[in-house]
Backbone as a ProteinNet text record, in pm:
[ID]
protein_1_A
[PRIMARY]
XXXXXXXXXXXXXXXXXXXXXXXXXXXXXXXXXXXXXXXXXXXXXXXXXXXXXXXXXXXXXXXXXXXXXXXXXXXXXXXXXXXXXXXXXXXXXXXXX
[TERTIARY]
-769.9	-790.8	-662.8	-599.3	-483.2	-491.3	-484.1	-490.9	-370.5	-343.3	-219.9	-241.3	-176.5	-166.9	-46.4	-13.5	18.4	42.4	185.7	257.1	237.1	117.3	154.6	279.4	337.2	454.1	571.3	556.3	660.8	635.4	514.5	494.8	515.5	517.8	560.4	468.3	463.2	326.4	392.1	313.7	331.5	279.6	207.4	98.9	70.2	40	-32.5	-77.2	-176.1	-218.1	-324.6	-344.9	-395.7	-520.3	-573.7	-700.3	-704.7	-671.4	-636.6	-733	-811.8	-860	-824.1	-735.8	-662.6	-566.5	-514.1	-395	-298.2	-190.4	-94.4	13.1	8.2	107.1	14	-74.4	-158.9	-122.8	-120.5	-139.1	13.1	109.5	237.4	296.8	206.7	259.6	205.7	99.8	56.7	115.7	174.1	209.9	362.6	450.6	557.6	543.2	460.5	415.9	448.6	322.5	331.1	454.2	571.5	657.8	759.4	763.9	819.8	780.6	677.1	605.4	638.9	602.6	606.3	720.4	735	820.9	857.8	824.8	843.6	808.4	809.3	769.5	663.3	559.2	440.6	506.3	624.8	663.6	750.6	792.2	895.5	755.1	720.9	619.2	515.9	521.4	363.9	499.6	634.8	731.5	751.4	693.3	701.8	609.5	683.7	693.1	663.7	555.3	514.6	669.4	729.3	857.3	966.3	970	1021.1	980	852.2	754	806.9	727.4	764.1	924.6	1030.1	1171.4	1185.2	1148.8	1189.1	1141.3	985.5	899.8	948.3	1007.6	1080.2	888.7	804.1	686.9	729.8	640	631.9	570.6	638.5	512.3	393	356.9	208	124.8	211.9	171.5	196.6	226.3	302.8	194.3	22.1	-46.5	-98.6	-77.1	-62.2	21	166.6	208.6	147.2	146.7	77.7	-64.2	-153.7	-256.6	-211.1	-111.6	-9.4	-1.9	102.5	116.1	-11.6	-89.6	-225.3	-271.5	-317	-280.6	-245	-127.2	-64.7	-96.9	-137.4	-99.3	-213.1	-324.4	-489.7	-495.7	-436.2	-452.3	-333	-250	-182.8	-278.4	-295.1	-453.5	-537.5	-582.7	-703.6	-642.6	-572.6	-482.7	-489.3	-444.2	-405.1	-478.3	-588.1	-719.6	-853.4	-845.1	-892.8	-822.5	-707.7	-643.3	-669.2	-645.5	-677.7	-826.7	-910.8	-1066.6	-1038.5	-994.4	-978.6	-951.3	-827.3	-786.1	-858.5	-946.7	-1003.5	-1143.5	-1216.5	-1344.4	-1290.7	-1150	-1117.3	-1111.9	-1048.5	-1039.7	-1151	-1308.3	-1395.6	-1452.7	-1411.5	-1501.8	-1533.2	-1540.1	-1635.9	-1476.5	-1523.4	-1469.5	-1529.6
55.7	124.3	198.3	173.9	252.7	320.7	454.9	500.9	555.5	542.5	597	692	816.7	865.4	807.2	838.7	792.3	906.9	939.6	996.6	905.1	991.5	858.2	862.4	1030.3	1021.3	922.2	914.9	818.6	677.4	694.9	557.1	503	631.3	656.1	646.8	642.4	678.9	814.9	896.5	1038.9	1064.2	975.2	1036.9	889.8	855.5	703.2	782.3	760.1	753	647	580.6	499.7	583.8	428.4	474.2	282.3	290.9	149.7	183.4	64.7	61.7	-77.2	-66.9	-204.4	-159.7	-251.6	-280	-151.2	-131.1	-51.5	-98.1	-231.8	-290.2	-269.2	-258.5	-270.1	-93.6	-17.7	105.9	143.2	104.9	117.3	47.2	-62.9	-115.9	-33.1	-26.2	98	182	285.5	379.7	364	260.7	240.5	254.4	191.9	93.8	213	333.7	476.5	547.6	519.8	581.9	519.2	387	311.2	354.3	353.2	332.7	443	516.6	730.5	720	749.7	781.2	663.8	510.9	384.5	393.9	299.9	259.8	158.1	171.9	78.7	-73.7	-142.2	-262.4	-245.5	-191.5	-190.6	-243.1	-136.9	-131.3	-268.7	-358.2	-461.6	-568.9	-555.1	-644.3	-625.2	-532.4	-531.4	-617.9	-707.2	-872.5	-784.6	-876	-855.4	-849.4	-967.2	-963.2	-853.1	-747.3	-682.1	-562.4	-543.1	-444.9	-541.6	-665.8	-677.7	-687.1	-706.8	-724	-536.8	-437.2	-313.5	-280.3	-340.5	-272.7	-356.4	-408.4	-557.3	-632.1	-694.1	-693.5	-876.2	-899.1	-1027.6	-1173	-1260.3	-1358.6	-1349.7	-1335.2	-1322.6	-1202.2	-1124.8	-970.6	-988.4	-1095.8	-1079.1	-1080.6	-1086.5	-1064	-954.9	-828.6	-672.7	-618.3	-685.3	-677.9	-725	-833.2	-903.7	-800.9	-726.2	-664.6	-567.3	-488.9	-372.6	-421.3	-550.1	-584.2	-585.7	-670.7	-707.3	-536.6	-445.5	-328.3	-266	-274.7	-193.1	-262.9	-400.6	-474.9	-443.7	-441.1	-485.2	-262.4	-191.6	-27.1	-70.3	-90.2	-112	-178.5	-300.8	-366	-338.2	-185.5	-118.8	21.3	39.9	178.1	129.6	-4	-30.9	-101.6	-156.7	-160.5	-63.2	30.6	150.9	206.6	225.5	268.8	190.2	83.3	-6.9	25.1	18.7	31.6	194.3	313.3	411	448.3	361.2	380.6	336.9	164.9	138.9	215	244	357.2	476.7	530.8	656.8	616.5	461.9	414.9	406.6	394.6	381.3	469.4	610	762.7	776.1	688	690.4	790.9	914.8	967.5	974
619	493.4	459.4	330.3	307.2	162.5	161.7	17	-16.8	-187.6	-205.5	-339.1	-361.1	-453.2	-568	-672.7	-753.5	-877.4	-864.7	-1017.7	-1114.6	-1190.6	-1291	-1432.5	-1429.7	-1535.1	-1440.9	-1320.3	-1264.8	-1232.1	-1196.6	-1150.4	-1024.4	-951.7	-757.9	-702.4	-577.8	-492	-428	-402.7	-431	-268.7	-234.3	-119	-77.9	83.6	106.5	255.5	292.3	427.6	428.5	597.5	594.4	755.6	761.6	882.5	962.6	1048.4	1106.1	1273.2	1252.2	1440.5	1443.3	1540.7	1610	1729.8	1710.6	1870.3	1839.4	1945.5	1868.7	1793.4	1779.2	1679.3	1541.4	1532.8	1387.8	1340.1	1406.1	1366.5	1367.7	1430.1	1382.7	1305.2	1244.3	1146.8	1020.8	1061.6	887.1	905.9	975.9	983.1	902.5	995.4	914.5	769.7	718.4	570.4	507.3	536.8	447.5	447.9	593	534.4	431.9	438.8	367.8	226.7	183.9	35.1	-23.4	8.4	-13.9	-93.8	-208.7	-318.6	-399.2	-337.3	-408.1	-547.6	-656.9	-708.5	-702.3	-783.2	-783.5	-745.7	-816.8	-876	-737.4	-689.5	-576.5	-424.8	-435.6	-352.6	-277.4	-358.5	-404.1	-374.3	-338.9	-302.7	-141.9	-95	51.6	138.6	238.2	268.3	477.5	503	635	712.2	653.8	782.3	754.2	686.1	640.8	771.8	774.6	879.4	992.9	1024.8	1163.3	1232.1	1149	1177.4	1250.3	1145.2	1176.9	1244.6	1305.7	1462.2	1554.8	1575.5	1613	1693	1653.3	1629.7	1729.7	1846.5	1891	1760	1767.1	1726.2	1681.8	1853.7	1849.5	1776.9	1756.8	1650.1	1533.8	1434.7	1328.9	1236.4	1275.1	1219.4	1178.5	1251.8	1220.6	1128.5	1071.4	988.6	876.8	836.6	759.7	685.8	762.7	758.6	678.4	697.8	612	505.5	514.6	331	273.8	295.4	237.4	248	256.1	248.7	95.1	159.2	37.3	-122.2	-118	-210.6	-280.3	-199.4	-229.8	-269.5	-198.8	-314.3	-435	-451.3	-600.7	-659.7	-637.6	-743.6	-794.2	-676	-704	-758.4	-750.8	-829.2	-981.2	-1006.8	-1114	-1203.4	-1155.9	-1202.4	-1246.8	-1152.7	-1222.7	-1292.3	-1312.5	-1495.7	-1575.6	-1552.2	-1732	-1775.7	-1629	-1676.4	-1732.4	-1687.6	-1716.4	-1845.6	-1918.1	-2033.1	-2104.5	-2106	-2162.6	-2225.4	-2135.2	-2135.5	-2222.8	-2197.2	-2279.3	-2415	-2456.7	-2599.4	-2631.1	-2611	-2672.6	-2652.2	-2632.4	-2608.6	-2470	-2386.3	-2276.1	-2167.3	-2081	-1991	-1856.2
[MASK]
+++++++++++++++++++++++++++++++++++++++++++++++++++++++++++++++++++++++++++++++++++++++++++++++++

């Protein structure tokens, strides 16, 4: 589970913590992720590539699926960050708050 806050006059993530039960490659790979992300841009952010995480944890083979879990992560809260605004804005254009 990874949540992220979000400036929205910037368009940053402001805040990300996550909650991971796995191996300790799974939980140092989220861990990395949030420090990575923390001040990104949304569009910057949703470009971060598993081998990017496993190169910098230097992560076996056989682990490169704990990375992988991070991106999918981060990608799947931008989606959902950015899907509840459009629904957000939309509902505000027709009165609804």
């Amino acid at each position: 589970k990874l949540q992220i806050r979000v400036d929205s006059a910037t368009n940053t993530i402001s805040d990300v913590k996550f909650k991971t039960f796995g191996c300790g490659s799974a939980i140092a790979s989220s861990s990395y992720l949030t420090e990575l992300v923390r001040g990104m841009s949304l569009e910057d952010a949703s470009r971060i590539k598993n081998t990017e995480i496993a190169k910098e944890l230097c992560l076996p083979p056989v682990k490169l699926h704990c990375s992988m879990l991070a991106e999918d992560a981060i990608k799947s809260a931008i989606r959902d960050y950015q899907n509840k605004t459009k629904r957000g804005q939309a509902d505000y254009g027709r009165g609804i708050v």
